[in-house]
N, C-alpha and C positions, 0 to 999 in steps of 0.2 A: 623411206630414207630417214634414219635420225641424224641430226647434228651432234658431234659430240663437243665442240665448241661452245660456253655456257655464254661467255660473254666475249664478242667480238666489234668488228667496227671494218665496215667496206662500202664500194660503188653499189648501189645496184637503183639500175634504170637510170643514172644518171644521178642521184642521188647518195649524198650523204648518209649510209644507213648504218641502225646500230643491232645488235641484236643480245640481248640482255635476258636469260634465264626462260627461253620459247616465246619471248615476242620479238618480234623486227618491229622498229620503229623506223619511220620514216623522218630524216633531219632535213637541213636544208641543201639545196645543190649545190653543185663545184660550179660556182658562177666563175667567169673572166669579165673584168672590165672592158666597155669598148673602146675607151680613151683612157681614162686616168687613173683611179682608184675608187671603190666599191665605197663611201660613207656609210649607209644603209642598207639593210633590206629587211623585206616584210613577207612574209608565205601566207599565201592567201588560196584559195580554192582552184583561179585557173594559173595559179606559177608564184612566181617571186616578182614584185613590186624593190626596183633595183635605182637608189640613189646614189651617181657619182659624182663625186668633187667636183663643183666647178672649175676648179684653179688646173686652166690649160686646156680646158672643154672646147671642141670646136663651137664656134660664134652660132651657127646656123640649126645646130643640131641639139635636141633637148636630152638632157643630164639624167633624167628622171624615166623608167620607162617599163614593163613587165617582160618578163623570159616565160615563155610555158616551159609546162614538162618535158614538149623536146627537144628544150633547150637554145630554142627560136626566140626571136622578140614578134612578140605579139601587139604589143602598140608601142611606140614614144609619142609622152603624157605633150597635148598641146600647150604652147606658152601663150601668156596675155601679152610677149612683148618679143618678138624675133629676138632679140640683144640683149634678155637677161636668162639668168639659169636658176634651177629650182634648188634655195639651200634643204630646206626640211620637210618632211611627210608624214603623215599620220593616216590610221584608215577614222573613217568616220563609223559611230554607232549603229548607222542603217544598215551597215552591211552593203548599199549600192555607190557610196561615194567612198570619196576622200579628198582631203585638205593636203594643198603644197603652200609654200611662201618662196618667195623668187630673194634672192638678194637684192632686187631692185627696190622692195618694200609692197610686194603684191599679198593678197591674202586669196588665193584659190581653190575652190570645189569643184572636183573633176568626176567623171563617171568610173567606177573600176572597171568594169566592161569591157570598155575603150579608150580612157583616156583622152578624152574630149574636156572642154574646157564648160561648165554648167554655167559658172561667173567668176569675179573678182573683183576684187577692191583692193584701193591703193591701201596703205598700211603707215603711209610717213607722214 
């Protein structure tokens, strides 16, 4: 089957894709927030590493958290504090972590894995 479309743009697998003179590239998904709006995201090997807004977030439930590919959440990232939410994310160098900061003034290293809490430190 040839494409005769050289450059287009659609879903495929749930994904963002493009397709640009015989290659498909893969972009990022059509995420939905689960509360408020989408700040961030990060694509990383098992999905989207997905930061929402605090402002309106329920109290109990953490802001920060990974979609896999089938468009499941696969973890929400542990907090150092039930009452605060994650404002920013970064993946770390190692390739097995990464860094959150809470608006409460935490400074966090989590597993990417799972989303488990490694350590923290306050920051104020």
């Amino acid at each position: 089957m040839r494409i005769q479309k050289r450059i287009g743009h659609f879903l495929f697998n749930g994904y963002d894709a493009r397709y640009n003179y015989g290659k498909l590239t893969r972009t990022a998904m059509d995420i939905q927030p689960l509360h408020t709006k989408i700040d961030k995201t990060i694509q990383v090997n098992a999905g989207v590493i997905v930061l929402e807004s605090p402002s309106g977030f329920p109290r109990n439930d953490s802001n920060l958290y990974l979609i896999g590919s089938d468009q499941r959440i696969v973890w929400k990232a542990e907090k150092p504090d039930v009452s605060t939410y994650f404002s920013r994310v970064r993946l770390n160098e190692d390739g097995e972590t990464f860094s959150a900061y809470t608006v409460h003034g935490h400074a966090c290293e989590l597993v990417l894995k799972t989303g488990k809490l490694i350590s923290f430190t306050s920051i104020q």
